[in-house]
C-alpha positions in Angstrom: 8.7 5.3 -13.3 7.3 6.9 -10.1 4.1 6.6 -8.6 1.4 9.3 -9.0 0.4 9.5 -5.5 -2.9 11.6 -5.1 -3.4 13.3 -1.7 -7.4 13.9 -1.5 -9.2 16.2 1.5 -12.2 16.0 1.8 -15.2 16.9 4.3 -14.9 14.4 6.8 -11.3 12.9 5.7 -8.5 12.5 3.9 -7.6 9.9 1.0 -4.3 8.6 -0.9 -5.1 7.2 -4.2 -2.6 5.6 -6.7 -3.1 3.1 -9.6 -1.8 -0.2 -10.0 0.5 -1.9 -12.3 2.7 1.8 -12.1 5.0 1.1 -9.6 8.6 0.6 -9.9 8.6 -2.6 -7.9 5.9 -4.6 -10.2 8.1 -6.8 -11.6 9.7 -7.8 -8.0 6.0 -8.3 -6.6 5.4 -10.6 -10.0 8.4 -12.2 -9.5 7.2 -13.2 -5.9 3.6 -14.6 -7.3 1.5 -11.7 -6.5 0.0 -9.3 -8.9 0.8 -5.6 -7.9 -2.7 -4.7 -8.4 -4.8 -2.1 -5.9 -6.0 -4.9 -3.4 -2.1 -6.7 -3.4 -1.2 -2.9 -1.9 -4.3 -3.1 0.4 -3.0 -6.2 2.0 0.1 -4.7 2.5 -1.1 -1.6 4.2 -3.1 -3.9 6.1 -0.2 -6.0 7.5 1.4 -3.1 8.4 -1.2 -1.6 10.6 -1.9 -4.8 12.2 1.9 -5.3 13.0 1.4 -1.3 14.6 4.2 0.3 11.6 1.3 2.6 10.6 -1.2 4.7 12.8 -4.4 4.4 11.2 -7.5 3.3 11.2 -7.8 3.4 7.3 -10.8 2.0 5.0 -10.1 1.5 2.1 -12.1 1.3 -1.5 -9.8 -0.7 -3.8 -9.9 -2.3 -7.1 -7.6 -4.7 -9.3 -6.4 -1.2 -11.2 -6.3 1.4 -8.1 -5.7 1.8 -4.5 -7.9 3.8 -2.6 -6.9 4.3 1.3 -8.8 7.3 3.4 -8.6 8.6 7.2 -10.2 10.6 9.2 -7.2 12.4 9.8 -4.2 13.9 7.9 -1.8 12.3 9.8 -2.0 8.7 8.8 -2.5 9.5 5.6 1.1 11.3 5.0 2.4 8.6 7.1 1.4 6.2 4.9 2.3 7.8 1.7 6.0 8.3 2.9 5.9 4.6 3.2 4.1 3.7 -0.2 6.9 6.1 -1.5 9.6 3.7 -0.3 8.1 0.1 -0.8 6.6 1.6 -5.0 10.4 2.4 -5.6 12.6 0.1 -4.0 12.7 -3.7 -4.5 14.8 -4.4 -1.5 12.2 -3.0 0.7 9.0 -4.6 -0.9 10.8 -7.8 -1.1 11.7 -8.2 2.7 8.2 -6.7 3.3 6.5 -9.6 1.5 8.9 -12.4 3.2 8.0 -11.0 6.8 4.6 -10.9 5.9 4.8 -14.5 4.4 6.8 -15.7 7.8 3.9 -14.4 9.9 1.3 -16.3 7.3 -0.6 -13.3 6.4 -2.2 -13.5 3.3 -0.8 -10.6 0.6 -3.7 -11.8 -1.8 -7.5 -12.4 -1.4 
């Protein structure tokens, strides 16, 4: 299964939308405690900014069924859908993102 990513401009910004519970790595995230729901992918966009592996700033308008990221430029926005390409579709990836992110006690749920 691959992701539908949707790439969004609008006046004032861009936004990458995607829903939940359609990734190829659900089960690995589920295996791992976590639900791979719209805010479980927030948190991980948010690690990764605050660790400096995306340019951002992003805000973000998520739910338990979608994840919602905009920008005020195009840039981060590609950026981070190359890398949501790679963590939705490869288990290896997601997992070791999840165990750094668990090392450096950062919370991957609210």
């Amino acid at each position: 299964m691959s992701v539908d990513f949707n790439h969004v401009e609008y006046i004032g910004g861009y936004s990458l939308i995607f829903e939940a519970f359609t990734t190829d790595v659900d089960q690995t995230i589920a295996d791992r405690g976590f639900s791979p729901m719209g805010y479980f992918w927030e948190r991980v966009v948010v690690y990764l900014w605050e660790c400096d592996r995306l340019n951002g700033p992003f805000s973000f308008d998520c739910s338990a069924d979608f994840f919602s990221a905009s920008s005020a430029e195009a840039e981060p926005i590609e950026q981070l859908k190359t890398t949501l390409e790679e963590l939705t579709s490869q288990p290896a990836a997601i997992t070791s993102l999840i165990d750094e992110a668990l090392d450096d006690d950062f919370e991957l749920e609210f």
